[in-house]
N, C-alpha and C positions, 0 to 999 in steps of 0.2 A: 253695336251702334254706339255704344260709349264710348268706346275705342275709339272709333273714327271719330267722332264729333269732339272731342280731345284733341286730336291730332290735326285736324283742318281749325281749332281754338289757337293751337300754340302757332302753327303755320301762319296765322293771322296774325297774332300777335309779334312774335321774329321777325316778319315782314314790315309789321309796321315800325318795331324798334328800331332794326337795322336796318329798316331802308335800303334791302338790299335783298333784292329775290331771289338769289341764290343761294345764299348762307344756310337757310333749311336743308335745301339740298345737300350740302357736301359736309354740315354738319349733322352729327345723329347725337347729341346732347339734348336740343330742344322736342326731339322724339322720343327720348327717354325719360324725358322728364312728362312728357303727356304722357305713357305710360304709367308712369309712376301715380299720375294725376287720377287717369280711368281706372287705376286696381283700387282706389279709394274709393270711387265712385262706387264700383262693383262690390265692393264688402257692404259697402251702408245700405244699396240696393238690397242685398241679399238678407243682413239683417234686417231690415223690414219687413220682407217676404216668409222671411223665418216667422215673424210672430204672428203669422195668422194664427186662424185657430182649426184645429180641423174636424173636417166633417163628420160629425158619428150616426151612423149607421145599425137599427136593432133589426133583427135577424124574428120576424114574425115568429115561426115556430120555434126556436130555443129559447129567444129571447139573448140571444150572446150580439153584444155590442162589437162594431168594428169601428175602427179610426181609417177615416181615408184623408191624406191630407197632401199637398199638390206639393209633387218634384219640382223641381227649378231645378236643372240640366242643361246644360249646349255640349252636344254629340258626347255624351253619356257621361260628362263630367259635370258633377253638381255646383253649384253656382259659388258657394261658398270657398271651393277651391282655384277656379279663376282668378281670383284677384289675385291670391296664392303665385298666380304660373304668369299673369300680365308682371306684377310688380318684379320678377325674378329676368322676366322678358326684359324690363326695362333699364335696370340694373347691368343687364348684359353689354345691353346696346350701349350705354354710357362708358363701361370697361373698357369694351372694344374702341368706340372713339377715343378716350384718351391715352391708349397704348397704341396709336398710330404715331 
């Protein structure tokens, strides 16, 4: 969802600078750089999420304490390394446009 709301952000704004509907389109700079925008997003998300605290759990009969404390994942990749693989994403797409 950061992603997107990133990307329809910069979309909007291109549009309103250039005044011209199509420049998003055929340029991939202004997508790279929301990119670049939502991996920041995604790390400060993720540190937040990181400081919770987690749940602990005593075991009646040992009395042996467990920590249970919640994953943050999308499709088995922990959150912390997305911003990680967006910002590398984003960097790409900006290479690519300007080696055309």
């Amino acid at each position: 969802m950061i992603v997107f709301a990133c990307s329809l952000i910069s979309n909007l704004i291109t549009n309103a600078v250039m005044k011209n509907h199509a420049f998003y389109n055929h340029n991939l700079i202004p997508f790279g750089l929301s990119l670049l925008v939502s991996s920041i997003a995604i790390y400060f998300l993720y540190k937040r999420l990181d400081k919770e605290k987690p749940r602990i759990l005593v075991d009646k009969e040992t009395g042996q304490e467990f920590d249970f404390k919640k994953k943050h994942e999308l499709f088995f990749i922990p959150l912390k390394y997305w911003s990680y693989i967006i910002a590398a994403l984003g960097v790409i797409v900006m290479v690519k446009q300007l080696l055309k």
